[in-house]
N, C-alpha and C positions, 0 to 999 in steps of 0.2 A: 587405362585412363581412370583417374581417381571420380567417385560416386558426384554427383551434381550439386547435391549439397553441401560437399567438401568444397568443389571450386568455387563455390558461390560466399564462401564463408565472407570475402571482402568483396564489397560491392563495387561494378565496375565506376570506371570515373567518371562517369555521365551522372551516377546518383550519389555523387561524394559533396559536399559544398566545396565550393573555391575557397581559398584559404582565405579571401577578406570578407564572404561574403556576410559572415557572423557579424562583424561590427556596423556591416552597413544596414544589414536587418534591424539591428539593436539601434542603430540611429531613427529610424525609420518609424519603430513603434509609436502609436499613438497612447495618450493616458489610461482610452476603456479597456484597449488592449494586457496593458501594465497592473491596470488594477481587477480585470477577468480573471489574469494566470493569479495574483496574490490572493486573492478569494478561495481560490481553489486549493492553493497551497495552505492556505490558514483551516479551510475545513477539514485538509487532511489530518493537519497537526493537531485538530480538537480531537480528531478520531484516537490518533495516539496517544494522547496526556490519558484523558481516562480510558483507554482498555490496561495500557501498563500502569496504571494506579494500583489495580490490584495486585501486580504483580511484581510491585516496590513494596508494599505493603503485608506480604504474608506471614512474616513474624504477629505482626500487629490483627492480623484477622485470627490468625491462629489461636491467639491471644485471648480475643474480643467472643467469640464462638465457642471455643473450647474445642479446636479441631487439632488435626494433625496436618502437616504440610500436603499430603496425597489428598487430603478431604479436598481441605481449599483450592488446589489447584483443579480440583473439577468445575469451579467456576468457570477460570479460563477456559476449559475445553467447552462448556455448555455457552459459554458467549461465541466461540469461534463455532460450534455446531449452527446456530441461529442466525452468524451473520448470510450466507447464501438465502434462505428466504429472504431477507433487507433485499439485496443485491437483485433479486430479480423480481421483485415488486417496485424499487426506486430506478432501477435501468429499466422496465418496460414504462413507464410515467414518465422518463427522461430523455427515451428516444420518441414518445406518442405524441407529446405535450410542451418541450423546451427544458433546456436544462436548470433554469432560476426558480422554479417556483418549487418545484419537484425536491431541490437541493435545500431551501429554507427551511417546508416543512421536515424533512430529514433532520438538519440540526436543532429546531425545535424539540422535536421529537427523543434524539440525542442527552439535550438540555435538559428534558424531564424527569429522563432518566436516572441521569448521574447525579441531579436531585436526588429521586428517592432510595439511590445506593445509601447516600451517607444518610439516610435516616432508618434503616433498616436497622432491626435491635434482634433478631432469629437468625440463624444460618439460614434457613429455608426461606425465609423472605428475603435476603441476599438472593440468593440460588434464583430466585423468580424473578427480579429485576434486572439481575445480571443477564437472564433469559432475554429477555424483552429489548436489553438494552442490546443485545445481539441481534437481534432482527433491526431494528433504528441502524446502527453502528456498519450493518453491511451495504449500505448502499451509498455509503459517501466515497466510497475509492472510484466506483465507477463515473460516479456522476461529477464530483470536482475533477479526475483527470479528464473526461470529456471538455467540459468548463474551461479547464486551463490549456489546454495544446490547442484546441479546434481555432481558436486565432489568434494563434501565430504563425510567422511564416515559418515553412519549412526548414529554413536556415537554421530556424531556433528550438526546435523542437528536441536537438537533443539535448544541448545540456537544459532547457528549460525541465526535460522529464527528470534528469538526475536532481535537479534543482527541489522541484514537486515530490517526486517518492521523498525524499530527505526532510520533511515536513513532519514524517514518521518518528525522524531522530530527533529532529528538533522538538517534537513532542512527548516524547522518551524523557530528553533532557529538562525538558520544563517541569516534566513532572518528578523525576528524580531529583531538580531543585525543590522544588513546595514538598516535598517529601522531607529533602534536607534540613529545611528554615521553619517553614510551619508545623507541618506531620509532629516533629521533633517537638515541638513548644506545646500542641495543642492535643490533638486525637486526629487517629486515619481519616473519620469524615470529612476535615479541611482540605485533602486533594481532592475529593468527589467535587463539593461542593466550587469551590475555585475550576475547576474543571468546566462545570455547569455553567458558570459566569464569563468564561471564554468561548465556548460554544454560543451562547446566546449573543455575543457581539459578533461573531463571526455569520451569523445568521443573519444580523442587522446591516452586515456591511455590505453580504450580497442582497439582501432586500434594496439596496442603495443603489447597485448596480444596473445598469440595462440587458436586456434576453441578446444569449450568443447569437453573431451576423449570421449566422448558419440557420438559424430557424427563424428570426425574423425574414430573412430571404424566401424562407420556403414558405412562410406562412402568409408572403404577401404573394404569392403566385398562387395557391389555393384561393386567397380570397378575390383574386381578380378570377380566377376558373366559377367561382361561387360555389366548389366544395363545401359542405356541412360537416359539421365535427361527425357525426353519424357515419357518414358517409369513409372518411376519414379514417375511421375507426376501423369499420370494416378492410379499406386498405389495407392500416397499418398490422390488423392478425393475418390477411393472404401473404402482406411480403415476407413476415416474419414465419409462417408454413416454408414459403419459398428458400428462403435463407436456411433452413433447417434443414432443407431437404440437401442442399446444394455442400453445404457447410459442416456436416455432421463428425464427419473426421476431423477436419479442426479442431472443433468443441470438445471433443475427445483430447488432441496434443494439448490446446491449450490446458486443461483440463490437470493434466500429467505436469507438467510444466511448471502453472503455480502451485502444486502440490509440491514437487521438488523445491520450489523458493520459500515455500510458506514453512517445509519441515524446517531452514538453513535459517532464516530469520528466525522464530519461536526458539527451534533449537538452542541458536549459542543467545539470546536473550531473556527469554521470561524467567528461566531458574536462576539467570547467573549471578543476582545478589545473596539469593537463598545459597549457591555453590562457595560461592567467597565468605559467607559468614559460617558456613557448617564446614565445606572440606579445609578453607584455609584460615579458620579463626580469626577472620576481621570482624571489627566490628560495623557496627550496622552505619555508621558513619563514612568510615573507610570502606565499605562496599557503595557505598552511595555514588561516594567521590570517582572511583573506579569505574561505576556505569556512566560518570558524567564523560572523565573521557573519551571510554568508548563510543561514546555518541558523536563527539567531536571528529573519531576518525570514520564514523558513517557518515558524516555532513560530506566530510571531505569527498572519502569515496563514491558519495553518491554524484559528487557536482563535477567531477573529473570525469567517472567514466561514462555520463553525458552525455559530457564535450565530448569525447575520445571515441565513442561512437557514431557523431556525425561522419567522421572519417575513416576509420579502420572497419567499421559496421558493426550493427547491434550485438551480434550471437558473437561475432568473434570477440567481442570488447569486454560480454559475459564472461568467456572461456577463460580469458585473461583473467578479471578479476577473483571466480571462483579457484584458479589453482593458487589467488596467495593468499586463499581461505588454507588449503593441505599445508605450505610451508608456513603459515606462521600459529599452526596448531598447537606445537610443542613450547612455544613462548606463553602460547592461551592458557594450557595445564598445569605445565610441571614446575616453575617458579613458584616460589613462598614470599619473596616479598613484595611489598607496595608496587614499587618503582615496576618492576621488569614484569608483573601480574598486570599492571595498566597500562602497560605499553605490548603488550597481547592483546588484552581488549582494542585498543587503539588500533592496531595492523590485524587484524582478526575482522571488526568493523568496517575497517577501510577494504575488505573483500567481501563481504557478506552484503553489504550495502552499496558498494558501487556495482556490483553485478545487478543489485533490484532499482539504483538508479537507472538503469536501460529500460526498465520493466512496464513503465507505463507508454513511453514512447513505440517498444515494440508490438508490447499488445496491442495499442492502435490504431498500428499501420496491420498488424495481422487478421485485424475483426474483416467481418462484410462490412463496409464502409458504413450504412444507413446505422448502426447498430452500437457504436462503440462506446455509449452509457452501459448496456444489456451485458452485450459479449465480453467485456474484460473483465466489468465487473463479478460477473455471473462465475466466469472461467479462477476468476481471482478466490470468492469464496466457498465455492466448493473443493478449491485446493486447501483454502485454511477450514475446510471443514473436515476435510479428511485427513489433515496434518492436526488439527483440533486437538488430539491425547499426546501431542510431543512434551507439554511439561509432565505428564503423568507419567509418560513410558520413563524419563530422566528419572521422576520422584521415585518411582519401582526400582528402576536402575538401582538408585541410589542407596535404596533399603536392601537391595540384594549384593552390591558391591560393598565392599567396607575398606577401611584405611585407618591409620592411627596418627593422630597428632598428638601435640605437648598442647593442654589447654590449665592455663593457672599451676604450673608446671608439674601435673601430673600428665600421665600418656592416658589418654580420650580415643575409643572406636567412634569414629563418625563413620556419616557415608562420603563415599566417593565418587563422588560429583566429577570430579575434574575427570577419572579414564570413562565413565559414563558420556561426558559430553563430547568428548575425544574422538571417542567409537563413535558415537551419534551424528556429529558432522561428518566425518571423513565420509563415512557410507553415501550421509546426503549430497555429500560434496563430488562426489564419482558420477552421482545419479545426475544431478543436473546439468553437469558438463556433457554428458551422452545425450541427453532429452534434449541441449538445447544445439547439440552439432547436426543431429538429424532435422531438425524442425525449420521450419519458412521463416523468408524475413523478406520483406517489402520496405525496404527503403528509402525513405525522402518521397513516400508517398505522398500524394495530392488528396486525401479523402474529403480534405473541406468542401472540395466542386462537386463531391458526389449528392445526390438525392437524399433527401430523408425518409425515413420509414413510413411515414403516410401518402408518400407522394407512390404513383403507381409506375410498378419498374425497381423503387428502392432496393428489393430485396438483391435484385443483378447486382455484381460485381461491377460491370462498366455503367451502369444508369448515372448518367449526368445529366443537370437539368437543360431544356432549352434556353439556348443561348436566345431566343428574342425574346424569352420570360425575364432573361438578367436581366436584360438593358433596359428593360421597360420597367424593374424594379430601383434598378439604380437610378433612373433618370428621375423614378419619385421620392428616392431616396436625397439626392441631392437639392431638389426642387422645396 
């Protein structure tokens, strides 16, 4: 008999949705609802305009500093090192406190940042805000996908997750456009700064908004108990002992997990305009264009395999999208021109990104329920903190690999970027197809009815609140 987590790969039809049951959901949603999930997705997508600024921008920093490409890309690694501190200073505030208030200062924080990028005139003052802005920058994944799934129905949760990760693309793309139109007219500081002025509205719009029904619920059954924050507090570090003790190997897979997704995004992204300008002689324009549409076929992928996940189930919907990462590798590399080089990126995207569209929805059905600001977020960056040198190991790759093109029709030694990144996905692509066949998946879980971390009991797996605390919430809810 085959291992249990082989037969479990498709979840029985009792945790499938009915095939209508998606549009009746979708009828069903309320405005706060609609405009909770788009908060959440807009904060993501601040997160991604300015981390990939810099890394549209490496000609122009290289430029600006007087570095080499292996310098600057230690930016990128020292901002993806400092986001897990973010992440678990902003998911302990998020699961102790409510997720609105915790999230704003976040994007303020954010905002201040990507300010003082574009005013920075030293590499080394670069280097230090780029730092800072990596502690700010790791706590928004946790806490917007908390924000965005925790109300909705479960109906919606899948493609709403492929919906939210792709926030990431869309923020890719935005920035690879203000790269294209402004960058281009003006100087690199115009993406920081536009960056910064998006971020700040996106702060404004959840300041607008009201605290997720999930902790105004819990927080009016405290107050009718007359718990004190004090009180509270002490709670909330016993459940979270608890959870730790209970959950340790989790924290571990998950751990492995987004490590494997974080090398496969970074990987075929952060160098790949620096690869199209050096190994295949576009120019910076035509790489630009190139990352746009690959974005386009991550929006995609992200928002299909979603959907496609409510049904066939999260891991196997993975497995799927990470194998047509390996087939459409050799379209990603070995073409020279525009046309069939953008259309690798495109199917390359459409696998690398609909496998991490699944990724916030599984992470949090897989957390301890009271937890899932802390646990995904937390499991999320210390995968990209330890996948954090993937553009450096390419940039080394790339100085140790070499190739020859025709550049102004002499033959040109560049690096070779393209079997560098070849080699570098496939491996990742192996890995996280095994990491994620072995691993858990709780599907069309109910975590919303679970406890929150200061309520006592939180840290259990089954702690659900008293049912005559609900009614006597709701009935003052409605009243």
């Amino acid at each position: 008999m085959a291992p249990r987590f082989l037969r479990d790969l498709i979840p029985r039809p009792e945790k499938r949705a009915p095939p209508g049951a998606v549009l009746v959901a979708f009828k069903n949603l309320t405005w706060v609802q609609w405009a909770q999930f788009w908060s959440g997705w807009l904060a993501w997508t601040c997160d991604a305009i300015d981390f990939f600024a810099v890394s549209l921008t490496i000609p122009n920093l290289a430029t600006q500093f007087g570095k080499q490409t292996t310098t600057i890309t230690f930016a990128i690694t020292l901002t993806l090192l400092f986001r897990s501190v973010g992440a678990i200073i902003f998911g302990i505030l998020s699961d102790r406190f409510g997720r609105k208030w915790p999230l704003i200062f976040n994007l303020l924080l954010c905002c201040v940042f990507e300010l003082g990028t574009g005013f920075t005139n030293t590499f080394q003052q670069f280097l230090a805000v780029r730092s800072l802005f990596g502690i700010a920058m790791g706590g928004i994944w946790g806490l917007s996908s908390a924000s965005a799934l925790e109300n909705l129905p479960v109906e919606l949760r899948g493609i709403a997750s492929g919906v939210l990760q792709e926030g990431y693309a869309v923020g890719y793309l935005l920035s690879a456009v203000i790269n294209l139109t402004l960058v281009a007219k003006h100087t690199w500081r115009v993406l920081f700064w536009t960056g910064a002025g998006i971020t700040f509205f996106a702060a404004v719009i959840r300041a607008l908004l009201p605290e997720s029904e999930f902790f105004l619920r819990a927080k009016e059954q405290e107050k009718a108990r007359g718990t004190n924050t004090s009180h509270k507090t002490k709670i909330f570090l016993h459940e979270t002992k608890e959870m730790l003790k209970r959950h340790w190997l989790l924290c571990i897979y998950a751990v492995l997990l987004m490590t494997g997704f974080n090398f496969l995004s970074h990987g075929s992204q952060d160098l790949y305009p620096t690869y199209l300008e050096t190994t295949k002689g576009f120019s910076a324009h035509n790489a630009t264009i190139a990352t746009i549409i690959g974005n386009c076929g991550a929006i995609a992928g992200g928002v299909i395999a979603g959907w496609a996940s409510q049904y066939i189930g999260r891991r196997l919907t993975i497995v799927i999208f990470v194998l047509l990462i390996g087939a459409f590798i050799p379209l990603w590399v070995l073409p020279s021109s525009f046309s069939a080089l953008s259309a690798g990126a495109f199917c390359i995207q459409v696998g690398v990104q609909g496998a991490w569209g699944v990724i916030p929805i599984q992470l949090a059905e897989m957390s301890p329920p009271a937890f899932r600001a802390t646990f995904p977020g937390v499991a999320y960056q210390i995968g990209n903190m330890i996948s954090s040198a993937s553009s450096q190991i390419e940039a080394t790759g790339g100085d140790n690999m070499k190739t020859t093109i025709i550049k102004n029709g002499v033959p040109t030694v560049v690096a070779d970027y393209a079997t560098v990144q070849a080699i570098f996905i496939g491996v990742v692509a192996a890995f996280v197809i095994i990491i994620t066949i072995i691993g858990p998946e709780n599907h069309g879980s109910h975590f919303e009815n679970h406890k929150t971390a200061f309520e006592e009991g939180g840290g259990r797996d089954d702690a659900v609140p008293d049912n005559t605390s609900l009614r006597e919430v709701d009935e003052k809810s409605s009243a």
